[in-house]
C-alpha positions as CSV (number, residue, x, y, z in Angstrom):
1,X,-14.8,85.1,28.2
2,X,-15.3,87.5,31.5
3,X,-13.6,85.0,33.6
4,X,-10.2,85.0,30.8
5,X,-10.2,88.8,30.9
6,X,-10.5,89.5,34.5
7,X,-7.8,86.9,35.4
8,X,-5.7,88.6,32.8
9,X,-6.3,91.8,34.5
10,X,-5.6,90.8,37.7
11,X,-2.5,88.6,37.9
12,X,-0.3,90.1,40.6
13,X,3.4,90.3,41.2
14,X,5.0,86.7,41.2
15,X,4.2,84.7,44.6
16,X,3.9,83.4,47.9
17,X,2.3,81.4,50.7
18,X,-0.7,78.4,50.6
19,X,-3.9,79.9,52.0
20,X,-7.0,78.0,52.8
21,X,-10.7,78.4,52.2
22,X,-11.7,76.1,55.7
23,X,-9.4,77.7,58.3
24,X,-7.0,80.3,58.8
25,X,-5.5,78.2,61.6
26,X,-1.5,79.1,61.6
27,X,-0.8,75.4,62.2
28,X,-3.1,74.1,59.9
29,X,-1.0,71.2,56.9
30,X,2.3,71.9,58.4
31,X,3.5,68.9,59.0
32,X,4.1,66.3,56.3
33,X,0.8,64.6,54.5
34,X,0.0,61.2,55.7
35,X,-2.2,57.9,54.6
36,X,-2.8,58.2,50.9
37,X,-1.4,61.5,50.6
38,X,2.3,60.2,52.5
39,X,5.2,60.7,50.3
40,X,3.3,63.3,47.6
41,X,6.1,65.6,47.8
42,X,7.2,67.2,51.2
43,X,10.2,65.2,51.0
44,X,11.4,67.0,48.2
45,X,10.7,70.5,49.2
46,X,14.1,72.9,49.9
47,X,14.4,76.0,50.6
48,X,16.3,78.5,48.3
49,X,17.1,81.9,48.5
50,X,13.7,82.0,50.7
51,X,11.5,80.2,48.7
52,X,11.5,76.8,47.6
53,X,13.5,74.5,45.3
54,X,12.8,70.9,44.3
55,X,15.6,68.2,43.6
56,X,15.2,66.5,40.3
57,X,18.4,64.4,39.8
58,X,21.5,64.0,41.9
59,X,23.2,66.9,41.5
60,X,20.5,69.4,40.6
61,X,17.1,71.3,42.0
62,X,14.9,73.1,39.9
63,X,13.1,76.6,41.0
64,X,11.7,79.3,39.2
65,X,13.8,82.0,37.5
66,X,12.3,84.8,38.7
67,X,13.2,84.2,42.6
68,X,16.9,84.8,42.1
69,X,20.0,83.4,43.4
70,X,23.4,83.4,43.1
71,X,26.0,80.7,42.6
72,X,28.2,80.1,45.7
73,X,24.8,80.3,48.1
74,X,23.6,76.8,49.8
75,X,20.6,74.6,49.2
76,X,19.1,73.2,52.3
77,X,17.3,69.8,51.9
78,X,15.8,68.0,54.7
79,X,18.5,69.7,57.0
80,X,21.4,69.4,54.9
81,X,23.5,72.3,53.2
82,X,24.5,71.7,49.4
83,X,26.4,74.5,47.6
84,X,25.7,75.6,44.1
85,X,27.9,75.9,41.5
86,X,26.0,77.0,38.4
87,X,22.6,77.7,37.2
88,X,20.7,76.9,33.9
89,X,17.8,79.2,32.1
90,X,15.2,77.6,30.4
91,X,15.0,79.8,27.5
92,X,10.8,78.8,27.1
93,X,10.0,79.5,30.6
94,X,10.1,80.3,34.2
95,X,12.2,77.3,35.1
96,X,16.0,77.6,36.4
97,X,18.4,74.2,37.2
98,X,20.9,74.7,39.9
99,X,23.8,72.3,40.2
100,X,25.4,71.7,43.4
101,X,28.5,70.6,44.8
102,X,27.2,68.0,46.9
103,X,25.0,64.7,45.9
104,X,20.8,64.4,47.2
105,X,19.9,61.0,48.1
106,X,17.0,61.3,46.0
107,X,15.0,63.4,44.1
108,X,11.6,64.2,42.9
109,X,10.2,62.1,39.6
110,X,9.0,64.5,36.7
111,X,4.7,64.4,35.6
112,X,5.6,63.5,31.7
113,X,1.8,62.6,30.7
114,X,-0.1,65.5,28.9
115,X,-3.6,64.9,30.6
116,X,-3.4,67.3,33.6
117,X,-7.1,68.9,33.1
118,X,-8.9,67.7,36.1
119,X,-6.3,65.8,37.6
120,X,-6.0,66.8,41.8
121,X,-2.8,68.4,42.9
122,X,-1.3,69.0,46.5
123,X,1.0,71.9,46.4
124,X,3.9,73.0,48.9
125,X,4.9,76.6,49.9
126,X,6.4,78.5,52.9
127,X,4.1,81.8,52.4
128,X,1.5,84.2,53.8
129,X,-1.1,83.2,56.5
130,X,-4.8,84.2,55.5
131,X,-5.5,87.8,56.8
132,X,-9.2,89.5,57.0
133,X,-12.1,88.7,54.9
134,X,-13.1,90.8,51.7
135,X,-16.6,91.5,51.2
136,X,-18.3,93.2,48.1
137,X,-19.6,96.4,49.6
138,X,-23.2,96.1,47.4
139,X,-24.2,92.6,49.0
140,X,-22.1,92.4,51.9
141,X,-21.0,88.4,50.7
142,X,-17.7,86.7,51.7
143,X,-15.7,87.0,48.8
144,X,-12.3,85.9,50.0
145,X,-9.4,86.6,52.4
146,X,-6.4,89.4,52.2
147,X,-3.3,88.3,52.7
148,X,-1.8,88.0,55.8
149,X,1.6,88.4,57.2
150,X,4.0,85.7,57.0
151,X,5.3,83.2,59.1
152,X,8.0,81.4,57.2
153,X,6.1,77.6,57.7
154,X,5.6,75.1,55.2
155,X,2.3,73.8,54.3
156,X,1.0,72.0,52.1
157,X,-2.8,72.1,50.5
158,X,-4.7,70.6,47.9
159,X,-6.7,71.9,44.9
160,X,-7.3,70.1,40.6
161,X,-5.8,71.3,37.6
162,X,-8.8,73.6,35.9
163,X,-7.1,74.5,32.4
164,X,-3.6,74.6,30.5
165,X,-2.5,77.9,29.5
166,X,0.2,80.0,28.0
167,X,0.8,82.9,29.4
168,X,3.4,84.2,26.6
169,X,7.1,84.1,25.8
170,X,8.3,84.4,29.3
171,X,6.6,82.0,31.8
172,X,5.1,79.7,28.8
173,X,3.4,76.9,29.4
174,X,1.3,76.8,32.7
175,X,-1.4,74.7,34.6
176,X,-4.0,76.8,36.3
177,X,-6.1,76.1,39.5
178,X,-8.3,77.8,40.8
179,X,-9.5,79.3,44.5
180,X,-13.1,76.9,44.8
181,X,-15.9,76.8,48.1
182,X,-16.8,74.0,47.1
183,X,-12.8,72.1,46.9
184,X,-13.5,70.8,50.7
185,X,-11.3,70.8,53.9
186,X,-7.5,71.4,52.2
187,X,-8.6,73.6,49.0
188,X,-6.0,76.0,48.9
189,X,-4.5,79.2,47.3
190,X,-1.2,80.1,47.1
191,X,0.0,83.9,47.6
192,X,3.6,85.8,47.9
193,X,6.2,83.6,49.1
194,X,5.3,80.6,47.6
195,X,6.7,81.2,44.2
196,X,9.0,78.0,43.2
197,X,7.3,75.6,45.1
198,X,6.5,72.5,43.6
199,X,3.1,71.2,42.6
200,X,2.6,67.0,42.5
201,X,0.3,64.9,40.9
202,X,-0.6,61.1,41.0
203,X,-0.1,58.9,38.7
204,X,-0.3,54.7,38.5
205,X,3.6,55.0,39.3
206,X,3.5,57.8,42.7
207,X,3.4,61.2,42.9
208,X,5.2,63.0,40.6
209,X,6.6,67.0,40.1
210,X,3.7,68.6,37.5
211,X,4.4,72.3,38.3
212,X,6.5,75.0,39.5
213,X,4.4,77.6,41.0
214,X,4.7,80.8,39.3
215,X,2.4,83.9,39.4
216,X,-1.4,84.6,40.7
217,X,-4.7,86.0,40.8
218,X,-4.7,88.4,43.2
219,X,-5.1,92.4,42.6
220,X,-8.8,93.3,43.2
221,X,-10.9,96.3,44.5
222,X,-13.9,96.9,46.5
223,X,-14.2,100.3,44.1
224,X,-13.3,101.9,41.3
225,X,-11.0,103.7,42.6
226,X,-7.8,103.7,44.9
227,X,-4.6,101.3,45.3
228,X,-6.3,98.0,45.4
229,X,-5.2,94.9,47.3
230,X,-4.0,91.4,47.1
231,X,-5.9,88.7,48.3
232,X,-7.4,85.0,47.7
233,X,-10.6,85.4,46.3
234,X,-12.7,82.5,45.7
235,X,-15.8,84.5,44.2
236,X,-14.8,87.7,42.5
237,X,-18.3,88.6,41.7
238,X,-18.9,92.6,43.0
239,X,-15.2,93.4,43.3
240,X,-12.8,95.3,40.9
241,X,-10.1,94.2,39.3
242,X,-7.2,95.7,36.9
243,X,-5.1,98.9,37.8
244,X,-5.4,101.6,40.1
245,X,-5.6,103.7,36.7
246,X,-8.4,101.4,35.3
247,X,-10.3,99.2,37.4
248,X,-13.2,96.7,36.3
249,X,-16.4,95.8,38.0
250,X,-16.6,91.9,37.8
251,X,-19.9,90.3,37.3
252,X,-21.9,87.2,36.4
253,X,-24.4,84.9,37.4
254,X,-22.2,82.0,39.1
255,X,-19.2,82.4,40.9
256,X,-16.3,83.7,39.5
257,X,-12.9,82.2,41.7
258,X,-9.5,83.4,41.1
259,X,-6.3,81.1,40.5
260,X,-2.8,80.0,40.5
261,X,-0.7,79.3,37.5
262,X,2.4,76.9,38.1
263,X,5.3,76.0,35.1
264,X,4.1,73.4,33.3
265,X,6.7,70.7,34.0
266,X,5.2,67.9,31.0
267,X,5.7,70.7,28.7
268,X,9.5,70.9,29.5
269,X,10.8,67.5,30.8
270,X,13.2,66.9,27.6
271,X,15.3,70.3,28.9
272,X,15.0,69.4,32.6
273,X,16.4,65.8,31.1
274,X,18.9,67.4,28.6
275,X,20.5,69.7,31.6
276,X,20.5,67.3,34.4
277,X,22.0,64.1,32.5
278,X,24.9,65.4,30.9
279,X,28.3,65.1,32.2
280,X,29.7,68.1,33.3
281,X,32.1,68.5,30.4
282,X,29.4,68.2,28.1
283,X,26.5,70.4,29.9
284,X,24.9,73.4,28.0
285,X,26.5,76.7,29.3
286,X,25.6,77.6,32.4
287,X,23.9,81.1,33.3
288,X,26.9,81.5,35.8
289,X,29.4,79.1,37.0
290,X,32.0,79.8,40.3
291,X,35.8,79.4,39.5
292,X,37.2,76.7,40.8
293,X,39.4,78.4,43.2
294,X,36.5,80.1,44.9
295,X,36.2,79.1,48.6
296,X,33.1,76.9,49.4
């Protein structure tokens, strides 16, 4: 029960970039996957009003809603421009649609099974590098990494679905990782900047798109008092965490990592569906739509 209220004191602002536990190497995963990780995804990572959107039919990308955008403002997949034309709210989450003028030549298959929970996950992001280490002032122990500046790379990094939550009438239903020592070589976090970027899992068929990442663990203290600070924590033991107003020691006898929350997509695949197979004549209202005598 600790663990449940600490996280739920601690989520910060919605995020940003993949940050490792092995390395804070600038060049580390930024090039696309390979051997049995080839094809998990990179493919089908855009960029979007500087984050990231994911194609999931022919004419349409998803991203989160709470990046922003406007109709009229271009796409870019794999080095191609595509104009959008209209956006769609998903009125049960964090999710948005974008439709675009142009036609992908493919697009990312949705995660429809319900069995997430311990499944592994490689996740995509252009975010923050990993900044200096944060150590409990009582013990002097590595507790994690600030966040660093950012460099505008994509990366890509690996971590395992550790519960399914619902995080309330806004972002819904979500799939939480969390930050692990013990996840090996490519565990990873992900931090401000890599909100909207898409999170795969395997299945018997390929990889597939299970999430949409979405908000964080992040806001801790080394006291009780003063501003705070994000960072990627993978033990939170002997650090504060809440509100400059009301910060809370965090304790217990194993080790305590924070996490990532990402839109669960299995949750919402019949809206995805409903929005991205109609005909245009017979789509739901869009959120906003450009005349058709607007320049492209």
């Amino acid at each position: 029960m600790l663990a449940v209220v600490a996280w739920s004191l601690c989520l910060a602002p919605p995020m940003g970039a993949v940050i490792f536990f092995s390395t804070s190497d600038p060049i580390h995963n930024t090039t696309a996957p390979t051997g049995a990780l080839a094809g998990s995804g990179w493919q089908w990572v855009g960029s979007w009003a500087g984050y990231q959107g994911t194609p999931v039919g022919p004419h349409h990308f998803l991203t989160a809603r709470h990046v922003g955008g406007n109709a009229g403002e271009a796409f870019v997949l794999d080095g191609v421009s595509y104009t959008t034309v209209a956006s769609f709210d998903d009125p049960q989450s964090d999710l948005r649609i974008w439709e675009v003028s142009g036609t992908f030549t493919s697009w990312a298959p949705l995660y429809r099974n319900g069995d997430e929970v311990g499944k592994p996950l490689i996740a995509f992001g252009h975010g923050l590098t990993r900044g200096a280490e944060v150590r409990d002032i009582a013990t002097n122990s590595l507790r994690g990494w600030l966040w660093g500046g950012s460099d505008g790379k994509l990366r890509w990094g690996l971590n395992r679905v550790e519960a399914v939550k619902n995080l309330g009438s806004y972002w819904g239903a979500v799939l939480y990782a969390t930050f692990d020592e013990s996840g090996g070589a490519n565990e990873a976090h992900l931090a401000l900047g890599d909100s909207s970027g898409p999170i795969f899992i395997i299945d018997g068929a390929g990889w597939k798109l299970a999430g949409i990442a979405a908000v964080v663990d992040a806001f801790f203290n080394t006291t009780n008092t003063g501003a705070g600070f994000n960072a990627a924590i993978f033990d939170s033991r002997g650090l504060y965490c809440g509100t400059p107003a009301r910060w809370k020691l965090v304790a217990g006898s194993t080790p305590i990592p924070s996490g990532f929350y990402a839109t669960r997509i299995s949750a919402r695949t019949a809206w995805i569906e409903g929005v991205v197979s109609q005909a245009p004549g017979d789509r739901p209202t869009p959120r906003s739509t450009l005349p058709p005598e607007t320049p492209k």
